[in-house]
MDTraj code that builds the backbone (N, CA, C; nanometers):
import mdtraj as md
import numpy as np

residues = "UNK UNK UNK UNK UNK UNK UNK UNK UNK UNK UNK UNK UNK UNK UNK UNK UNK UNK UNK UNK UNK UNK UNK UNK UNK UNK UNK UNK UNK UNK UNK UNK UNK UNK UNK UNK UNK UNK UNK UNK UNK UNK UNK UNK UNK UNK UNK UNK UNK UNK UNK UNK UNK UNK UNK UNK UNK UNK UNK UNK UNK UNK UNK UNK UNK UNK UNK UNK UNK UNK UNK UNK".split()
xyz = np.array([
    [6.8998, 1.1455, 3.0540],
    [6.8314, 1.1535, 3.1815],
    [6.7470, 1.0298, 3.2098],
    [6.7121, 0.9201, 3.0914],
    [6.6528, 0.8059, 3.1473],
    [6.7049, 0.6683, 3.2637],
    [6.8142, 0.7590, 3.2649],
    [6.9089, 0.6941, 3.4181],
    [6.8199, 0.6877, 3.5407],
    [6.7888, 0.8781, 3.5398],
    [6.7310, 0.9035, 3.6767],
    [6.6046, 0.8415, 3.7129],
    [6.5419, 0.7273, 3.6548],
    [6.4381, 0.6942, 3.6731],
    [6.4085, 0.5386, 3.6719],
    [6.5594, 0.4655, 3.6643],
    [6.5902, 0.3507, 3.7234],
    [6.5730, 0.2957, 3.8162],
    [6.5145, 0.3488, 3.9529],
    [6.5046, 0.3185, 4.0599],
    [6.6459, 0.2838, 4.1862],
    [6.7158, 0.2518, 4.0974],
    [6.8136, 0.2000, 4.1970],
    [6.9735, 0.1385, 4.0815],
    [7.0536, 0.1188, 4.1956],
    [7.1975, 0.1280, 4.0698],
    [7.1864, -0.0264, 4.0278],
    [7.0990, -0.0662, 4.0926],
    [7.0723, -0.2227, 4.0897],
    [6.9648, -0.2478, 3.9228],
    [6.8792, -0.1709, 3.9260],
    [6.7740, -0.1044, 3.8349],
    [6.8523, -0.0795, 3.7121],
    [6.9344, 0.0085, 3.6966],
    [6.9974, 0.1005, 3.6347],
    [7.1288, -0.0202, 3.5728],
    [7.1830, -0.1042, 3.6391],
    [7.2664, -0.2277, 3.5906],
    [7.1974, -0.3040, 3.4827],
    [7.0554, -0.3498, 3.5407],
    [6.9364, -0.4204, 3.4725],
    [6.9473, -0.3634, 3.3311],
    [6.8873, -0.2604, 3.3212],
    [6.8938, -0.1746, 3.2144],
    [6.9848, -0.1777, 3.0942],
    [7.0951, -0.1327, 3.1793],
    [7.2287, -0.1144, 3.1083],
    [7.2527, -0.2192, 3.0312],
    [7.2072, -0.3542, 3.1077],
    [7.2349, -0.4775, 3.0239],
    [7.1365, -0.5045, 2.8783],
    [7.0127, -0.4749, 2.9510],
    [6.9186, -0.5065, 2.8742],
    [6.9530, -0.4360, 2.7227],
    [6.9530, -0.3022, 2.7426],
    [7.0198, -0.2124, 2.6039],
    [7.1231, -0.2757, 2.5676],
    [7.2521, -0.3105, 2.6144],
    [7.3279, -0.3862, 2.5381],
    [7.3082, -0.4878, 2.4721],
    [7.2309, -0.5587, 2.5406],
    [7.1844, -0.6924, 2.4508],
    [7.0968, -0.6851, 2.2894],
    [7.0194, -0.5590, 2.3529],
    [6.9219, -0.5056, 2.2036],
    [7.0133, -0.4623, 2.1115],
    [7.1159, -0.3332, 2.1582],
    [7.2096, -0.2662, 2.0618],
    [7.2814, -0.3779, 1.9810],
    [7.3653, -0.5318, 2.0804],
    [7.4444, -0.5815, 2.0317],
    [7.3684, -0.6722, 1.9443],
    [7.2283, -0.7108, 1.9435],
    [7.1477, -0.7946, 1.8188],
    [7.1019, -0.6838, 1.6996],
    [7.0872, -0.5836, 1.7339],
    [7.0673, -0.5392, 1.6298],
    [7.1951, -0.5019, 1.4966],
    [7.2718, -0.4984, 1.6118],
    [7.4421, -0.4874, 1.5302],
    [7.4772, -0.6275, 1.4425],
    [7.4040, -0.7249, 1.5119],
    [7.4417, -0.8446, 1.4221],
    [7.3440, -0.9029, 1.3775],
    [7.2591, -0.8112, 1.2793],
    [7.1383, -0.8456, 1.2389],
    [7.0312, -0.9106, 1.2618],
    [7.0252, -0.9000, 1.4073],
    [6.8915, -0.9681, 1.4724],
    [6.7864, -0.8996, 1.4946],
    [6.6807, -0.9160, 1.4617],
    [6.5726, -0.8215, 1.5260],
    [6.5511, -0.8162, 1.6762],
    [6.5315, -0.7161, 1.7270],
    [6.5877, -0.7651, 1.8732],
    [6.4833, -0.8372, 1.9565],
    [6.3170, -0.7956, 1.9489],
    [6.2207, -0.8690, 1.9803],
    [6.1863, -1.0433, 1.9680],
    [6.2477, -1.0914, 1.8792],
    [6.2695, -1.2244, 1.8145],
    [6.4194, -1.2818, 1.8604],
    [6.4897, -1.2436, 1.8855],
    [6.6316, -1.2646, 1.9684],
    [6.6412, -1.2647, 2.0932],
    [6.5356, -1.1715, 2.1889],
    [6.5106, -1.1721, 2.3327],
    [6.4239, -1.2758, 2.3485],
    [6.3200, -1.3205, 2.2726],
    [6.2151, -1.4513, 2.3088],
    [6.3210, -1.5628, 2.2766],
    [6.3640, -1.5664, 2.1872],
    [6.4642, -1.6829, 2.1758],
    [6.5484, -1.6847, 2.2664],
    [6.6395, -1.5817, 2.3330],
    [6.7520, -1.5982, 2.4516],
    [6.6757, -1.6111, 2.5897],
    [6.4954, -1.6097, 2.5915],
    [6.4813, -1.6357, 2.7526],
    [6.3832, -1.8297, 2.7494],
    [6.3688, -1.8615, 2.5611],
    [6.3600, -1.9875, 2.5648],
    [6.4722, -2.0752, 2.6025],
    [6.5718, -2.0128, 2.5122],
    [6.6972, -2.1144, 2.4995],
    [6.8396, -2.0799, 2.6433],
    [6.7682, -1.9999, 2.7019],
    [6.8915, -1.9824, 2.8284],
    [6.8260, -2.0771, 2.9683],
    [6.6956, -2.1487, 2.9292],
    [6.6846, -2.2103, 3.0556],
    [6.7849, -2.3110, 3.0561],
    [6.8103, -2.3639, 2.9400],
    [6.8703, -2.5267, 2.9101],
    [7.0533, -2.5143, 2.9300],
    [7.0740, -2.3631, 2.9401],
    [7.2448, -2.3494, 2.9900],
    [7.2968, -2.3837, 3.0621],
    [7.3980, -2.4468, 3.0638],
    [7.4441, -2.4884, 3.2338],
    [7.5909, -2.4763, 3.2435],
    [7.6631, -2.4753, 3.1245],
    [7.7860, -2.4329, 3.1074],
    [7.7733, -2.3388, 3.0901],
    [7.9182, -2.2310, 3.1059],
    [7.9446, -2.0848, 3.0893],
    [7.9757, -2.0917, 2.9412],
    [8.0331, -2.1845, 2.8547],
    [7.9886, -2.1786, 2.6732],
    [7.8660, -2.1855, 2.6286],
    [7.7610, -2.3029, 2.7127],
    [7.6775, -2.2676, 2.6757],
    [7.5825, -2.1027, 2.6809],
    [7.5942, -2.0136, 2.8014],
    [7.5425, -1.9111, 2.7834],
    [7.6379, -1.7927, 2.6703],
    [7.7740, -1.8333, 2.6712],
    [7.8726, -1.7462, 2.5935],
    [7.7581, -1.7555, 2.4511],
    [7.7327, -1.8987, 2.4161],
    [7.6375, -1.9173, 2.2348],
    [7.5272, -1.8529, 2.2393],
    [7.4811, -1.8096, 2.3558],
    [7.3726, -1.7495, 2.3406],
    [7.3723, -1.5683, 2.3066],
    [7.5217, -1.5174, 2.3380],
    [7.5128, -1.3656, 2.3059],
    [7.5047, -1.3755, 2.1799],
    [7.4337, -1.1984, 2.1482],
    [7.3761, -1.1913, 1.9738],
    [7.4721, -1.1674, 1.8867],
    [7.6255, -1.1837, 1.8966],
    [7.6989, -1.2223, 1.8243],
    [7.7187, -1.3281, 1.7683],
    [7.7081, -1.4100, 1.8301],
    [7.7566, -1.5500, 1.8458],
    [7.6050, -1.6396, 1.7524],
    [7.4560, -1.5981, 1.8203],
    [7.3681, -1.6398, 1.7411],
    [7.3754, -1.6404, 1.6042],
    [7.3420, -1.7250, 1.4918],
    [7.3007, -1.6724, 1.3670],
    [7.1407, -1.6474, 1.3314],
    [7.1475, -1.5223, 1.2688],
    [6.9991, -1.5156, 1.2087],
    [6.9067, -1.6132, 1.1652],
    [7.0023, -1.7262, 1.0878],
    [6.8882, -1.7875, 1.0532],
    [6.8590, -1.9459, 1.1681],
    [6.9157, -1.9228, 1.2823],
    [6.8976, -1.9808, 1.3858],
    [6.8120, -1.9615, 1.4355],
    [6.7815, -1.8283, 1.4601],
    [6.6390, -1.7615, 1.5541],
    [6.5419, -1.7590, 1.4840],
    [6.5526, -1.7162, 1.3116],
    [6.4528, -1.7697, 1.2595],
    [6.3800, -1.8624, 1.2446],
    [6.4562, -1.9570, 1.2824],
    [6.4488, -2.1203, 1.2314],
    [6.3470, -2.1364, 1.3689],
    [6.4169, -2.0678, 1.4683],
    [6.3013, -2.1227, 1.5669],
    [6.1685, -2.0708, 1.6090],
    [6.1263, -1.9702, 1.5650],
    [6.0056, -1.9318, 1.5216],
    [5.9137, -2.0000, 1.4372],
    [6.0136, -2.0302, 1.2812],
    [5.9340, -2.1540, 1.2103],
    [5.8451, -2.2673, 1.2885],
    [5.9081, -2.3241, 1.3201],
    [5.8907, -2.4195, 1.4299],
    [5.8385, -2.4137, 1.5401],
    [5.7099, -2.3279, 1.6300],
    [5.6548, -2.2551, 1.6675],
    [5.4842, -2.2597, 1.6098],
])
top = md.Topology()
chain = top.add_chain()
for i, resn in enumerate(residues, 1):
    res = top.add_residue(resn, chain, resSeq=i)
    for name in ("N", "CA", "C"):
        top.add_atom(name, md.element.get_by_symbol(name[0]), res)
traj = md.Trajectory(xyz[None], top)
């Protein structure tokens, strides 16, 4: 029922994505809080459609996102 409180199918798309993105980092061992700060640093600099493809949490490696926290 946390559908019905999306506001809108526009809302409810938002969403849909957002959970996928968490489900699919956590599936590939990302923490997902540390993988979302890293994908809204590193997606300004995209400009190719590969470049945003490297950014799904498959494609990241763990010790990539780590690495950039270090450094921080």
């Amino acid at each position: 029922k946390n559908w019905l409180f999306a506001g809108s199918p526009d809302g409810a798309r938002a969403s849909a994505l957002l959970y996928t993105l968490v489900e699919t980092a956590k599936l590939n061992g990302l923490e997902p809080y540390r993988y979302i700060r890293f994908l809204l640093e590193k997606i300004v600099a995209a400009k190719e459609r590969d470049d945003f493809h490297n950014l799904l949490p498959n494609r990241v490696r763990k010790e990539e996102v780590d690495s950039f926290f270090l450094t921080r």
